[in-house]
VEXVOMAR-249111 format. One record per residue (C-alpha): residue number from 0; chain; residue in one letter; x, y, z. Coordinates in Angstrom, 1 decimal. Example, Ala and Ser with C-alpha at 12.3 -4.5 7.8 and 13.67 -1.06 7.14 Angstrom:
<rs>
(r 0,'A','A',(12.3,-4.5,7.8))
(r 1,'A','S',(13.7,-1.1,7.1))
</rs>
This chain:
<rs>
(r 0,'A','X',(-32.2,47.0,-48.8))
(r 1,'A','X',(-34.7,44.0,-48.4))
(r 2,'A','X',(-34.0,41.7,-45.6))
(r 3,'A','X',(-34.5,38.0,-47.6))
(r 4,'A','X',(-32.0,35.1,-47.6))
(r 5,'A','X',(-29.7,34.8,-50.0))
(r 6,'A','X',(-30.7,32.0,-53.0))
(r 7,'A','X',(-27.2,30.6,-52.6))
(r 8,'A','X',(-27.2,30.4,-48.5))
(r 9,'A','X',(-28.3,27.2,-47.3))
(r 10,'A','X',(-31.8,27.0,-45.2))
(r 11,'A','X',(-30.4,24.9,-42.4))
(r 12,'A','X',(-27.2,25.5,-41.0))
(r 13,'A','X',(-25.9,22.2,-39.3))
(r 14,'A','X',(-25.5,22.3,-35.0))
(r 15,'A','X',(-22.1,21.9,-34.4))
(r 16,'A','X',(-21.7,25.4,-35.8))
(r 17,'A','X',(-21.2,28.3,-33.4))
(r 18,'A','X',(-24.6,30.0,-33.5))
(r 19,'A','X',(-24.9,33.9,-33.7))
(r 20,'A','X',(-25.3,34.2,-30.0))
(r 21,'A','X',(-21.7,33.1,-29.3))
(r 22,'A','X',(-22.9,29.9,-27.8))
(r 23,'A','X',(-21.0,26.6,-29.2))
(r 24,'A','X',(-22.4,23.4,-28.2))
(r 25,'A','X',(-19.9,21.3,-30.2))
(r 26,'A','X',(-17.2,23.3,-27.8))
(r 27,'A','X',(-19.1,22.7,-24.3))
(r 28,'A','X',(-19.6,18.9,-25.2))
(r 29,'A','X',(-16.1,18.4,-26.0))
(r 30,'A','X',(-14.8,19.9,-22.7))
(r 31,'A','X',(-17.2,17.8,-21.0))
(r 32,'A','X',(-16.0,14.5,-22.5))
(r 33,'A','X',(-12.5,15.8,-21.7))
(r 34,'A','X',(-12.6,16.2,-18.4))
(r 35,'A','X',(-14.9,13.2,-17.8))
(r 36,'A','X',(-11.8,11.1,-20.1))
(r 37,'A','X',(-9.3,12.7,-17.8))
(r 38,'A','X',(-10.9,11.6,-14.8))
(r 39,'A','X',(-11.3,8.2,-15.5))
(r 40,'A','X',(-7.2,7.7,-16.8))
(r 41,'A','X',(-6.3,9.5,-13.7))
(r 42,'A','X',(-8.3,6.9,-11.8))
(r 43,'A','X',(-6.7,4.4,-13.4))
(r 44,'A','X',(-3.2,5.6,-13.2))
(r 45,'A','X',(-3.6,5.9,-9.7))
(r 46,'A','X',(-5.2,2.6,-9.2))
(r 47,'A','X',(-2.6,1.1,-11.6))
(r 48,'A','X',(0.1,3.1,-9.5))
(r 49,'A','X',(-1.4,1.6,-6.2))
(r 50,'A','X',(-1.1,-2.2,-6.7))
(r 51,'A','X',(1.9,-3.1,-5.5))
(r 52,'A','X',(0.8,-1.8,-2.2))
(r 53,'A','X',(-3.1,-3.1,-2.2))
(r 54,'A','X',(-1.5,-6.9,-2.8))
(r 55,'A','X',(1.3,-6.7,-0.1))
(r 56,'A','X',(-2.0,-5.3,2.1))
(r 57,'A','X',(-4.0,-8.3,1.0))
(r 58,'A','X',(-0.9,-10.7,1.7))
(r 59,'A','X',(-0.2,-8.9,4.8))
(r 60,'A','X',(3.4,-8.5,3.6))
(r 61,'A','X',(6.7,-8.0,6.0))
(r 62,'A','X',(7.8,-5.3,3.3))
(r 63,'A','X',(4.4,-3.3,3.3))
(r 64,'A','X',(6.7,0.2,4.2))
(r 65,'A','X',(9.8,-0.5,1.3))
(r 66,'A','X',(6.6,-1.6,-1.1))
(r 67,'A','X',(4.9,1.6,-0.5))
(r 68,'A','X',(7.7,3.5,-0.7))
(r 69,'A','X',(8.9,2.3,-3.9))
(r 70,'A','X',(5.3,2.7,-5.5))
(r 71,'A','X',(5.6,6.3,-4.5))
(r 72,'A','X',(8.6,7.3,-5.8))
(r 73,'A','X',(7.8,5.4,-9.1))
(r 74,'A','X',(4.6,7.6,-8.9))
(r 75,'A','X',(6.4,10.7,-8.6))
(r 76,'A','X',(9.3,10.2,-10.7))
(r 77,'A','X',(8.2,7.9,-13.9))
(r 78,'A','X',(10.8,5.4,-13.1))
(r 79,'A','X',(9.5,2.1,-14.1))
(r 80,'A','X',(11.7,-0.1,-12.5))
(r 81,'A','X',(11.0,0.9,-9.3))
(r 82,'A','X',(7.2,0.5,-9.7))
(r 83,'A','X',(7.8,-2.8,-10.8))
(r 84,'A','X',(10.7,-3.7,-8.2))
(r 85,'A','X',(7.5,-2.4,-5.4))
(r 86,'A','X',(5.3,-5.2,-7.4))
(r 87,'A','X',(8.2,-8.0,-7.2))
(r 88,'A','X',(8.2,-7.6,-3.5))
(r 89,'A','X',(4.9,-7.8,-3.1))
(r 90,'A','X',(4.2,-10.6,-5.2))
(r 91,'A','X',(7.2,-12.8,-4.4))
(r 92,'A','X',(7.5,-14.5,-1.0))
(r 93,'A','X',(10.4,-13.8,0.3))
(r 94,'A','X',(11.4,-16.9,3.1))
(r 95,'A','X',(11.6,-15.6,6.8))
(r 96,'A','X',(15.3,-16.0,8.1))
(r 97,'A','X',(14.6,-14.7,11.6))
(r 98,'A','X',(11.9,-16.9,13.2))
(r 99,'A','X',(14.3,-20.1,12.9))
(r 100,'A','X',(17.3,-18.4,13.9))
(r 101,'A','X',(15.4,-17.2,16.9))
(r 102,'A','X',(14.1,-20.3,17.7))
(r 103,'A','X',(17.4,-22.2,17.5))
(r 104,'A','X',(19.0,-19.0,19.6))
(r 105,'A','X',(16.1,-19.7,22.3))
(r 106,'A','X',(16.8,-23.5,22.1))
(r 107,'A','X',(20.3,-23.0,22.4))
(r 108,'A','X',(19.7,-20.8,25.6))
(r 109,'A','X',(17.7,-23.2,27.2))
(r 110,'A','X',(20.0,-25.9,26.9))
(r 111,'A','X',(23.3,-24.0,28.3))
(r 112,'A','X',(20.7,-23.5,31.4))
(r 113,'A','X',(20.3,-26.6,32.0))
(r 114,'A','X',(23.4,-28.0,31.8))
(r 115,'A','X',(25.2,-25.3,33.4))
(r 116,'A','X',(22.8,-24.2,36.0))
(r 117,'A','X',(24.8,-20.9,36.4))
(r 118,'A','X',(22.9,-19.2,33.5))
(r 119,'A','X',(18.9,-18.2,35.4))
(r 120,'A','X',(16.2,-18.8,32.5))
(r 121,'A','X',(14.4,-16.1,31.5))
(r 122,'A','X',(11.8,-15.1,34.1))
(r 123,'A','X',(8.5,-16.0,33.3))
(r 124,'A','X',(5.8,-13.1,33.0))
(r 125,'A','X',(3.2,-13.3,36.0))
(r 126,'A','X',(0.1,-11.7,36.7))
(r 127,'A','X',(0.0,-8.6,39.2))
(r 128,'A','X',(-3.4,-9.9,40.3))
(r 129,'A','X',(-2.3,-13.5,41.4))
(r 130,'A','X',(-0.7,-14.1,44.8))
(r 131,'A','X',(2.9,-14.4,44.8))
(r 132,'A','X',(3.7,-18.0,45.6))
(r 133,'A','X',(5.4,-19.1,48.9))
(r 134,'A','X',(9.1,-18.2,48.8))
(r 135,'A','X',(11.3,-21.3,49.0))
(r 136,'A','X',(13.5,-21.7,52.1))
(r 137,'A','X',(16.7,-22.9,52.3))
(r 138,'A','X',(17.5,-26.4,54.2))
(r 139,'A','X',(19.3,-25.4,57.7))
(r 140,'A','X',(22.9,-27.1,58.0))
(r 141,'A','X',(23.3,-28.7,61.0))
(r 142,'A','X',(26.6,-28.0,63.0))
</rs>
């Protein structure tokens, strides 16, 4: 039998056919961009998934630990409305309650210490390195 082509067989056989060797280029370049496109939505997922925590970082936010939480569990349960309920808190300011309540409590304090003189103010913080200051002594009766 003689070895010739064929008159029908095409004389160039396009590349993204498997060659005869087993190799398949259009296979390889396909995984490649695959796993290059799945990289990059991971990345964004993640990214997307880590918002609500990078702005209450950036605001410095007194719910940083709820918002974190929130965006996890959004993360690994695909519920929505807690993703968005972490980005809520972290966008939305929420007003501080306890700083004026203290405040009035501490005013409050002060002024039941001065008028009744019973109640001792809060002792003031000193410094172990000064020298204690001269006790105060009591004025002698005279009998």
């Amino acid at each position: 039998m003689t070895e010739g082509i064929h008159p029908l067989a095409p004389h160039h056989l396009p590349g993204y056919l498997a060659g005869a060797d087993g190799s398949d280029p259009l296979l390889a370049l396909v995984a490649g961009l695959l796993v290059a496109l799945l990289l990059v939505v991971g990345n964004f997922y993640l990214k997307l998934h880590a918002l609500p925590e990078r702005l209450a970082h950036r605001r410095n936010n007194t719910q940083l630990q709820i918002i974190t939480v929130l965006a996890l569990l959004a993360l690994f349960t695909h519920n929505n409305v807690l993703w968005v309920a972490a980005l809520l808190l972290a966008v939305v300011e929420l007003p501080d309650y306890a700083t004026p309540l203290n405040a009035i409590a501490d005013a409050l304090d002060r002024m039941t210490a001065k008028e009744d003189g019973s109640r001792a103010s809060a002792p003031q913080p000193t410094d172990p390195r000064e020298p204690a200051p001269p006790a105060a002594t009591a004025p002698r009766e005279e009998v």
